[in-house]
C-alpha positions in Angstrom: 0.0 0.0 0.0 1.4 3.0 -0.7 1.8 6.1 1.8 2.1 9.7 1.1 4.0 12.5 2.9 3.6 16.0 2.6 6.7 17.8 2.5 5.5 21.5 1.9 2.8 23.3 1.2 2.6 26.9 0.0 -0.7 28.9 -1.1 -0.3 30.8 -4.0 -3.3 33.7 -3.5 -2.7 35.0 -6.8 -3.5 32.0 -8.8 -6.5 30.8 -6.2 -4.3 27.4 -5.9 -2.1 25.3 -3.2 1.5 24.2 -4.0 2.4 21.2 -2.8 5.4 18.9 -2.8 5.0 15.5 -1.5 7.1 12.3 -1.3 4.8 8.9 -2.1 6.3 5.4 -0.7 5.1 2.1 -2.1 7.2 -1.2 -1.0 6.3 -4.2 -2.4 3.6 -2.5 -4.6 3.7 -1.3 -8.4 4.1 2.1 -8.8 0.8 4.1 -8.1 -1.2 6.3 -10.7 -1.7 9.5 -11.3 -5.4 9.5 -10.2 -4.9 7.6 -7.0 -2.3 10.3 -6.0 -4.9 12.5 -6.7 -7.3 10.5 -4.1 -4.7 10.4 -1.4 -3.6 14.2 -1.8 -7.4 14.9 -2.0 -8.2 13.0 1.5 -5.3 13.9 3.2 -5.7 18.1 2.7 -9.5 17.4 2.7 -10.0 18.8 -0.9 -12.3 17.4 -3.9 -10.4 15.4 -6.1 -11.4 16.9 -8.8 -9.6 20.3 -7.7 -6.1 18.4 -7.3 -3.7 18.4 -10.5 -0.7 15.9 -10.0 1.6 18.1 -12.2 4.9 15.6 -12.0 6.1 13.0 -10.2 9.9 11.6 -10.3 11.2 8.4 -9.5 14.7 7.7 -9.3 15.7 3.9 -10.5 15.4 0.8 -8.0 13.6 3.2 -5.5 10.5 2.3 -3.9 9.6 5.9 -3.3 9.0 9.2 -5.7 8.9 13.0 -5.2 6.1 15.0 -6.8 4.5 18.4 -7.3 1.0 19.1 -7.0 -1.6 22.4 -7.2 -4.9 22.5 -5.2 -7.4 24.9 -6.8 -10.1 26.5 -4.5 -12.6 26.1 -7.6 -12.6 24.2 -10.5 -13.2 27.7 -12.7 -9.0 28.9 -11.7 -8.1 25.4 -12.7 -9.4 25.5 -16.1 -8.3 29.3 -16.7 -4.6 28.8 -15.0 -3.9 24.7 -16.1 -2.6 24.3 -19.7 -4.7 21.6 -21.7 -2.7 18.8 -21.3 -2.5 18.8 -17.5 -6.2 18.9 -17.7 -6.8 16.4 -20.0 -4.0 14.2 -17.9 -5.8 14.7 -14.7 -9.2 13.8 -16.0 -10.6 17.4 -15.8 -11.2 17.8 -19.5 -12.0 15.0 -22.2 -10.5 15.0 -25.8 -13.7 15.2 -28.5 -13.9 12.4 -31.0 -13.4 14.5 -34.4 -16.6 13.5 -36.7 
């Protein structure tokens, strides 16, 4: 099971949003996924998951731990204005349209 560790956590005022810099720990598991980062960062600052972008995550090789970077938005309207597309669509906040 993995665990994660908050290392800091800095609001941002201008940009509506909460920085945050964790450390995630998984022995004898396979690396965890972007979205259930998102559900432990979201329980663990008490945040809607849907308001959490997981904007990287590095893993060095043979460790059973990575570092990551994540923003908290106090509404989902300063996440779309201030998130580029591709975090978006990454995170599950916005869906790519079939072209007909």
């Amino acid at each position: 099971m993995a665990e994660i560790k908050i290392e800091s956590s800095v609001e941002n005022k201008l940009l509506k949003r909460t920085e945050i810099r964790y450390t995630v720990s998984f022995k004898n598991s396979p690396t965890p996924k972007r979205e259930s980062i998102r559900d432990m960062l979201a329980k663990n600052t008490g945040s809607k998951i849907d308001l959490v972008i997981v904007d990287r995550n590095l893993q060095g090789t043979g460790v059973h731990s990575l570092k990551g970077y994540a923003k908290i938005y106090k509404d989902r309207e300063s996440a779309m204005l201030y998130e580029p597309d591709y975090e978006l669509y990454r995170n599950n906040l916005k869906t790519k349209e079939e072209k007909a």
